[in-house]
Rosetta silent file (secondary structure, phi, psi, omega in degrees, C-alpha in Angstrom):
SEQUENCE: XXXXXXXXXXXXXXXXXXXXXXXXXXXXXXXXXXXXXXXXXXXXXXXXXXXXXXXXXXXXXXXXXXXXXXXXXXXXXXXXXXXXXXXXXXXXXXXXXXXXXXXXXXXXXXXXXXXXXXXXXXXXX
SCORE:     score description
SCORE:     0.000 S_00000001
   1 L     0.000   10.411  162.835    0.356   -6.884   22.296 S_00000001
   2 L   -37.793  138.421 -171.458    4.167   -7.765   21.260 S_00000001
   3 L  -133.340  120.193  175.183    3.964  -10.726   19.411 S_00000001
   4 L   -60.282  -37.041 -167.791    7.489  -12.656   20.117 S_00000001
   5 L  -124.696  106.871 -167.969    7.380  -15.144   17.243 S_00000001
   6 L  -106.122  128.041 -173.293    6.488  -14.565   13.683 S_00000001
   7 L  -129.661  176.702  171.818    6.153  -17.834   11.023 S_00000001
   8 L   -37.015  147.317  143.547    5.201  -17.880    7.617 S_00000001
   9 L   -59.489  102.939  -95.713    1.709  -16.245    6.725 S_00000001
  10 L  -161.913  -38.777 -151.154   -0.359  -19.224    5.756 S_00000001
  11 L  -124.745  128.804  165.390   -4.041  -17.417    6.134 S_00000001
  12 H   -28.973  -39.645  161.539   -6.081  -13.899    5.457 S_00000001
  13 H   -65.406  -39.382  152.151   -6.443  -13.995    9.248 S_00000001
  14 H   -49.213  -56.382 -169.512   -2.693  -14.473    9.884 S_00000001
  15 H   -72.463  -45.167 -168.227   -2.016  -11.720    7.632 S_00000001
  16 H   -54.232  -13.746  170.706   -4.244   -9.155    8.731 S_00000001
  17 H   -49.507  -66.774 -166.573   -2.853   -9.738   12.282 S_00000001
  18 H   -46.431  -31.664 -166.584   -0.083   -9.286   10.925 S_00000001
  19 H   -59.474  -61.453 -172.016   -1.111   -6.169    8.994 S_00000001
  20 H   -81.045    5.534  176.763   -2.226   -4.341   12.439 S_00000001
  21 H   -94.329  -52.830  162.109    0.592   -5.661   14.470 S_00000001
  22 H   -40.541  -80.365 -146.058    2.897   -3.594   11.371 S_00000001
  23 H   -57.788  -46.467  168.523    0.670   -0.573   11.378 S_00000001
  24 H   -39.799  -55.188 -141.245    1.279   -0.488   15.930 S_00000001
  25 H  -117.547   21.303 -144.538    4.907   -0.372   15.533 S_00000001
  26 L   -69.098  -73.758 -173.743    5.237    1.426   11.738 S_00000001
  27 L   -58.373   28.052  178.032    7.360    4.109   13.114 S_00000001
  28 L   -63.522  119.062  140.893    9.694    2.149   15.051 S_00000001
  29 L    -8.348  106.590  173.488   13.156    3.803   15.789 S_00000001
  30 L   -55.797  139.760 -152.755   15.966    1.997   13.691 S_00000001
  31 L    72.847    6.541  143.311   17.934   -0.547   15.805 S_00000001
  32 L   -76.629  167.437  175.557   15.148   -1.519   17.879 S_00000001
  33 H   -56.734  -58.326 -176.738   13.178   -4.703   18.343 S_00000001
  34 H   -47.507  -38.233 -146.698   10.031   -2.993   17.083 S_00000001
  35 H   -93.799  -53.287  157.353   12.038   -1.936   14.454 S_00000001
  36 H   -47.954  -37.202 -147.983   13.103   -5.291   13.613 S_00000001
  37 L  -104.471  -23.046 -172.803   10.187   -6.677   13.771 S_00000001
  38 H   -85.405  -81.171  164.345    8.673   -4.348   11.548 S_00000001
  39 H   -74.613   47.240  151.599   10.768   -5.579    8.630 S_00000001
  40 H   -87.206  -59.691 -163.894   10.312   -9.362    9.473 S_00000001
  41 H   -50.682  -55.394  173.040    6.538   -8.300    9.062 S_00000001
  42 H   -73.024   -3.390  143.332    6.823   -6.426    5.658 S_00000001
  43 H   -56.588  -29.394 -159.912    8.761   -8.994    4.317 S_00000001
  44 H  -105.092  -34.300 -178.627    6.061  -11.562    5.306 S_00000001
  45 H   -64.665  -55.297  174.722    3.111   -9.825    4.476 S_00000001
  46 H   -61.283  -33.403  143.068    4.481   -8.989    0.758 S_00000001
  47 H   -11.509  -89.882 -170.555    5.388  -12.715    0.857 S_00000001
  48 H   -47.312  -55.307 -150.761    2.232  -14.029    1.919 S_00000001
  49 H   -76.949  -17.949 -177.424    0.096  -11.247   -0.263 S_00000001
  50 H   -76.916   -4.721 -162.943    2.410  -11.696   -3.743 S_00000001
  51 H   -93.696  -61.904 -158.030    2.058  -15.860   -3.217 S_00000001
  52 H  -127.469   62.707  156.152   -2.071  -15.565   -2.831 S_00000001
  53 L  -153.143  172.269 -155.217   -3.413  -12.435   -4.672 S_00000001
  54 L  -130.371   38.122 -150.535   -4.192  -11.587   -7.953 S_00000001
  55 L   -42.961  131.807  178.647   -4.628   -7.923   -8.644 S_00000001
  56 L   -48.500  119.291  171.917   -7.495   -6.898  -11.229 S_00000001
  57 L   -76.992  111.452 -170.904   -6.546   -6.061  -14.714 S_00000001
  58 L  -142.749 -175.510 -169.861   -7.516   -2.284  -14.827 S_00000001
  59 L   -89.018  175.189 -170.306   -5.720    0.659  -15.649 S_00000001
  60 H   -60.738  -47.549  176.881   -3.322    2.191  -12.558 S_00000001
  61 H   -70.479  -26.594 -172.066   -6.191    4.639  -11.296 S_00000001
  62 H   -80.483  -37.728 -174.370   -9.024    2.358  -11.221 S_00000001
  63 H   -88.084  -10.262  158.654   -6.898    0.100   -9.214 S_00000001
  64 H   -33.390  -72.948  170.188   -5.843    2.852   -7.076 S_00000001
  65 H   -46.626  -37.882  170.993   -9.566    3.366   -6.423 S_00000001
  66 H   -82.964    0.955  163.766   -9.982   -0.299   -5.775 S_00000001
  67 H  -117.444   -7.693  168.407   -7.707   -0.173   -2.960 S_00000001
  68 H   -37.468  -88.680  165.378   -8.545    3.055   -1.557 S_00000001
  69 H    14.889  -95.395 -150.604  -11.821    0.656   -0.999 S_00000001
  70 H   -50.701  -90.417 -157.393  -10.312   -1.970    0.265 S_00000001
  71 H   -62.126  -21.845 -167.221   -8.333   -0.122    3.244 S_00000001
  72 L    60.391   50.421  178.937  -11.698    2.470    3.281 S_00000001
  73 L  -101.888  150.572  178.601   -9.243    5.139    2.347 S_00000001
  74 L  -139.657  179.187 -156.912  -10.683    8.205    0.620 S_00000001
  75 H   -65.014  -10.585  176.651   -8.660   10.719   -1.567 S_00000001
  76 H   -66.354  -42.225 -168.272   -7.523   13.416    1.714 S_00000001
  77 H   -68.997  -31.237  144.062   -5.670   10.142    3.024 S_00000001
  78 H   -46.339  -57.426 -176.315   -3.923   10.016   -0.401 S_00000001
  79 H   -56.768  -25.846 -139.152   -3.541   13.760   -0.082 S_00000001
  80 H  -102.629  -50.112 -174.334   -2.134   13.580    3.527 S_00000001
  81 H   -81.550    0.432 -170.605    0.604   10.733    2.391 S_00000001
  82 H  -103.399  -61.406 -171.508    1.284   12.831   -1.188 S_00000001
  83 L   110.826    3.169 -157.899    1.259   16.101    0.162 S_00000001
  84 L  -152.240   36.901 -177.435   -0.957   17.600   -2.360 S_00000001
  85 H   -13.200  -62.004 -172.646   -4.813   17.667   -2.142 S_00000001
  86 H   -75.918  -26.649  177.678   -5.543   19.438   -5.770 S_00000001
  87 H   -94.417  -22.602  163.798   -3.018   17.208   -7.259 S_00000001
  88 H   -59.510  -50.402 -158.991   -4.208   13.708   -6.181 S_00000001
  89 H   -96.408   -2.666  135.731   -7.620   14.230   -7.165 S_00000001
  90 L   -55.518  -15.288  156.210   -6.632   15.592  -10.826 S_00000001
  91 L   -60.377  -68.056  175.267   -4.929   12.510  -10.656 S_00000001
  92 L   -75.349   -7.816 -166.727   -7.845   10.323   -9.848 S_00000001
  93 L  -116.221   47.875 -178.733  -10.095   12.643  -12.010 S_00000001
  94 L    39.614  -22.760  150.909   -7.738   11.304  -15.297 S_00000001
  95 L    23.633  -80.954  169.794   -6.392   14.862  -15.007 S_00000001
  96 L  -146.561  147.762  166.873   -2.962   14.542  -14.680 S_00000001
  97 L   -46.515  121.028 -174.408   -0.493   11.690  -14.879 S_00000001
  98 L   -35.932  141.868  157.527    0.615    9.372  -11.783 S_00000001
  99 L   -85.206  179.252  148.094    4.485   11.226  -11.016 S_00000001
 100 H   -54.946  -39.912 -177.438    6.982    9.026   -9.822 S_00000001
 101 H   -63.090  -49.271 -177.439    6.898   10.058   -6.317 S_00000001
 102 H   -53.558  -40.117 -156.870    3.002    9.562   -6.336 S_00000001
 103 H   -77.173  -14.138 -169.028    3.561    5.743   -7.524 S_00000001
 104 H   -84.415  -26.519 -166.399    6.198    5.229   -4.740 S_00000001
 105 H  -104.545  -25.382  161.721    4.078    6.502   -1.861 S_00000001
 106 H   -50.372  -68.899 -179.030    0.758    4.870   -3.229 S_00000001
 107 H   -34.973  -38.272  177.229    2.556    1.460   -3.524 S_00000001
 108 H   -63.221  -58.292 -150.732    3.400    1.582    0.318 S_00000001
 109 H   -85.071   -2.849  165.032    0.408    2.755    1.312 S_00000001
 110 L  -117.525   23.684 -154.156   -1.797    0.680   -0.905 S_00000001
 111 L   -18.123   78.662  175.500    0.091   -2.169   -1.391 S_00000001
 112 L  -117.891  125.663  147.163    0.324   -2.459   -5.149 S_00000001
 113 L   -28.816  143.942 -143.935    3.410   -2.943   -7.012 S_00000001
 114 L   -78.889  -78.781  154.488    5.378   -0.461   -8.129 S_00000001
 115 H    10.110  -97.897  159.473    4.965   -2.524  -11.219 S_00000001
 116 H  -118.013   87.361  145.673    1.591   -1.929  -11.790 S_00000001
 117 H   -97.794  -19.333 -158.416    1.011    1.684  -11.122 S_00000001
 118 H  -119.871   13.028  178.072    3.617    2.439  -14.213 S_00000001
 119 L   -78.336  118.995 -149.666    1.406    0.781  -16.610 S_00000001
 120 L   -48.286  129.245  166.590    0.557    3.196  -19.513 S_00000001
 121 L  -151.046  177.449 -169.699   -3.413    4.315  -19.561 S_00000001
 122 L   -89.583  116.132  173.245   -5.400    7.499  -21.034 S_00000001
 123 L   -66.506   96.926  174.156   -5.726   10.981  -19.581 S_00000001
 124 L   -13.534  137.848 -173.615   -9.412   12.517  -19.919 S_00000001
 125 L   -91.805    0.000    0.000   -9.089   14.937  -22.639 S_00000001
């Protein structure tokens, strides 16, 4: 299902292609085509998705949760890409504070800006 030729993203349909045409080859060896091809794509996609979306003003966990959603991700799949089961969902349970590490591996994998994830909001007391 190599797809030779990659253009602009234009469409929701384009990207999501694109999106599962990434997610086939994520793990490509460096110096390969697949590899290549792989950053063409995340370049195009973050393109495409900062040009036509609009993320909801909430605080960094709620939108966490709203992309979890989105993707049908549920907090193990957080846990799996974190490394930490008990600390993601004290996370998500106002608990404890995003770390740094957390906002960097969330951002890939949920594609939200770094940006906002580091936006200040209130820990349950």
């Amino acid at each position: 299902m190599a797809q030779s030729h990659w253009f602009l993203i234009e469409t929701e349909q384009e990207c999501t292609k694109a999106l599962a045409r990434f997610e086939e080859i994520r793990k490509a060896s460096k110096g390969t085509e697949e590899h290549k091809e792989k950053l063409l794509l995340a370049h195009l996609i973050s393109e495409y998705e900062n040009a036509n979306s609009t993320l909801p003003d909430v605080d960094p966990i709620e939108l966490i949760k709203i992309r979890m959603e989105d993707f049908g991700y549920k907090s193990a799949d957080l846990a799996k890409q974190y490394g930490d089961k008990g600390t993601v969902s004290k996370v998500l349970n106002y608990k404890q504070a995003l770390s740094l590490t957390m906002i960097r591996k969330f951002s890939a994998l949920l594609r939200i800006p770094p940006s906002a994830l580091i936006k200040e909001y209130h820990l349950a007391e």
